[in-house]
Structure formats: C-alpha cells, structure tokens
RORO-593690 format. One line per 5 residues: number of its first residue (from 1); for each residue x, y, z of C-alpha. Coordinates in steps of 0.5 Angstrom, whole numbers, plus 2048, in hexadecimal, padded with zeros to 3 digits. Last residue first. Layout:
! RORO-593690
NUM> X:Y:Z; ...
This chain:
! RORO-593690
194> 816:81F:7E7; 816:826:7E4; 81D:827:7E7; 820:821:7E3; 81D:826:7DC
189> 820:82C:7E0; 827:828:7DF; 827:826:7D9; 826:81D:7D9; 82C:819:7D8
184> 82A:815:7DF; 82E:80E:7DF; 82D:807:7E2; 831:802:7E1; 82E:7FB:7E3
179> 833:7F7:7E8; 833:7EF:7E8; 832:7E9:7EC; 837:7E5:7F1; 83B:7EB:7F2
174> 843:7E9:7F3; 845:7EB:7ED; 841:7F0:7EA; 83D:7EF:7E4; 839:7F4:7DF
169> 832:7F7:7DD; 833:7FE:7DA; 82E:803:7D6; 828:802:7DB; 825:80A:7DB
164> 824:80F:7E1; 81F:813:7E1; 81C:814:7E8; 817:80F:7E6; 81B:80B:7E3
159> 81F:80B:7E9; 81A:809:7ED; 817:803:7E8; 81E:800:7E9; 81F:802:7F2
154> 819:7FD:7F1; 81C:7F9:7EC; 822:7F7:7F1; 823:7F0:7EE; 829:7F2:7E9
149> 82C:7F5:7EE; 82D:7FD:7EE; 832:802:7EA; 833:809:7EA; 834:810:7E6
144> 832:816:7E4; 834:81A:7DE; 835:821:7DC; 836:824:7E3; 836:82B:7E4
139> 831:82C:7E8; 833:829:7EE; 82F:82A:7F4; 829:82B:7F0; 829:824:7ED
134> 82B:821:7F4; 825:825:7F6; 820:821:7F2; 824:81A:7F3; 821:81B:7FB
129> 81C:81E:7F9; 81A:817:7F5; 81C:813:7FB; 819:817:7FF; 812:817:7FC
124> 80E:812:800; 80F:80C:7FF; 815:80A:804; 814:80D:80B; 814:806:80F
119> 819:804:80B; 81F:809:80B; 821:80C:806; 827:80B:801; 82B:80D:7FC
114> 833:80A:7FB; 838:80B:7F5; 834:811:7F2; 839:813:7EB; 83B:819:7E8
109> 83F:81A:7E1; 83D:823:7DF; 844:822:7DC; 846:81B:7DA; 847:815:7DD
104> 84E:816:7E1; 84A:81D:7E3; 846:818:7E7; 842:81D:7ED; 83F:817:7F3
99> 839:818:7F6; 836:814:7FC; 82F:814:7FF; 82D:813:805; 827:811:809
94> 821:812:80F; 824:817:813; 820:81C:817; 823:822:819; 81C:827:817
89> 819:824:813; 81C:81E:80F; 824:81F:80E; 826:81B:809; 82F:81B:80A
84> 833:81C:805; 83A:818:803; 83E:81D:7FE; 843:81D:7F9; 843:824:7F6
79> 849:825:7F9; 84D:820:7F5; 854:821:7F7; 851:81D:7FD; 854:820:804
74> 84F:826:806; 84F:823:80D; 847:822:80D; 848:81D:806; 84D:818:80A
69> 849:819:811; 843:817:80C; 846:812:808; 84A:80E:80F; 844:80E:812
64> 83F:80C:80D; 844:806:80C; 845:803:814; 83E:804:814; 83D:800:80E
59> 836:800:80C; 838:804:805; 83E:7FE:805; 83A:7F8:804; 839:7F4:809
54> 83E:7F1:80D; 83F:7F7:812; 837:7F6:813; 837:7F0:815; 831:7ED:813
49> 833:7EE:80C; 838:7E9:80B; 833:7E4:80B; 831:7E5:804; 830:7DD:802
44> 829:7DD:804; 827:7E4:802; 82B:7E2:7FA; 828:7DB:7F9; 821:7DE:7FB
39> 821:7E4:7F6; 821:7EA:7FA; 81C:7EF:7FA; 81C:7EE:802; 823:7F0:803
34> 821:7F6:801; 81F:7F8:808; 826:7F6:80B; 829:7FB:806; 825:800:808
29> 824:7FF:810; 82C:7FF:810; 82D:805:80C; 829:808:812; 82D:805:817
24> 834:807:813; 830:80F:813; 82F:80F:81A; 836:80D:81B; 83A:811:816
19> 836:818:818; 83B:81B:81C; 841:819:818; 83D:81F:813; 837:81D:80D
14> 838:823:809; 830:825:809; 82A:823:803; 823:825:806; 81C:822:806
9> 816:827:809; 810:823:80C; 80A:823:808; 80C:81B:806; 808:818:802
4> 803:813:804; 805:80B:804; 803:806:7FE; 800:800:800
C-alpha cells in the first residue's frame, strides 16, 4: 500500500564525523531491508551482511568514518566529492547520498556511488527530492552515473523515473550477480522537472 507523501522539508547537508553512527545505522536498515527482494539463493548465501563490518561498504561504520572524516578534513583532490546527509524535518536523519566528481571520465562526468533512505520512510517522496537536490547542487554535471544489482527492480522502476536509463549490464569479481549501469543525460532544467 503506497505511503503518503512526505510534507516535512527534506534536505541534503555534508554529512560531518559526528554524523557517522546515525548514518551507519541508517545505511543498515537500508540495506538490510532490501535484502527481501533478493532471490532466495543470493539471501540465504549472504551471511556477511549480518554483521555490518562485513557487509557491504556504504554500511560499514569503520568505511563511512574514514570517507566522512577524509571529506570533513579537506584531504580529497576532488573537492566535489561529497557524502550528504538527508535530513527529514528539523534533524531527522533518514539516509544518505554519495556523489563523486569523475574528470577522469569526461567534463561534467559525476556518479551517485550509494543512495539510501531509510525503510520506515521509503515511499514518500524522499528519494526523488533527494535526487532533485543532487541535480540542483550541481548543475553542471552533464552525466549521471550508477549501478545497481540486476534483482533490485524496484531501485530500477525509481531510477527511470528519475530519468536514469539502463545502457550497461556487467561482471564483478566477487559478486555472484550483475550490476545494471544506469545513467541521466537529461539537461538540467529537463532533470529538475521531474
């Protein structure tokens, strides 16, 4: 049954050292959650992921600790890199969003390497504010980028949405299923129309 949509203000801000834990907890719940539109072989294979430092690395406190306190002390060339918070309300935080400049890709080259909410406010809105603001804060990106498992079609039907189009499906060592490359070549003010 489809929630309501959120009427609380959504914001994207640096996340800070400070934020690590609430964020990791959150990145949890995320992962953890999808976990349920796994096929059965993968979920039952995957035990990794009940320990948190196992999992994969958005969950990772020991990995969102050293990204935040690497991106809060100034120390990546790339200062365009950032790890935001998402801020529901007044101080709420219900996810996260990580964007990374790549010139070594092209001018105007970004990708998203992690977007999550948490489950207990998916299906309101905040993903896609989430994405608006990413657009907004950075305008001149020419291409957006990402990847997602071949079985998350629901993270598939949101990022058409949020017109992103497959163009790429590929092998990782070490993964036993595929990634689907998305991408967003949309102009800007057409991206902030949807």
């Amino acid at each position: 049954m489809p929630r309501r949509e959120e009427t609380r203000p959504v914001r994207l801000e640096m996340a800070q050292p400070e934020d690590v834990g609430p964020l990791a907890v959150v990145a949890n719940l995320a992962f953890y959650d999808d976990r349920k539109w796994q096929p059965d072989w993968l979920r039952e294979g995957n035990l990794e992921q009940e320990d948190p430092d196992k999992g994969p690395p958005p969950t990772s406190y020991a990995w969102l600790q050293e990204v935040i306190e690497t991106l809060s002390q100034g120390e990546r060339k790339d200062s365009d890199t950032t790890y935001y918070k998402v801020i529901l309300g007044e101080d709420r935080i219900v996810g996260g969003l990580f964007t990374v400049v790549r010139p070594d890709l092209g001018e105007g080259e970004w990708r998203c390497e992690g977007v999550f909410v948490d489950p207990d406010y998916q299906n309101r809105g905040i993903g896609k504010e989430v994405l608006r603001q990413m657009f907004r804060k950075h305008p001149d990106a020419v291409r957006w980028a990402l990847d997602t498992p071949e079985w998350a079609t629901r993270n598939h039907a949101f990022y058409e949405k949020m017109g992103f189009r497959h163009y790429l499906t590929k092998e990782e060592p070490g993964l036993p299923f595929k990634l689907y490359d998305f991408e967003n070549t949309l102009l800007q003010e057409e991206r902030l129309q949807l």
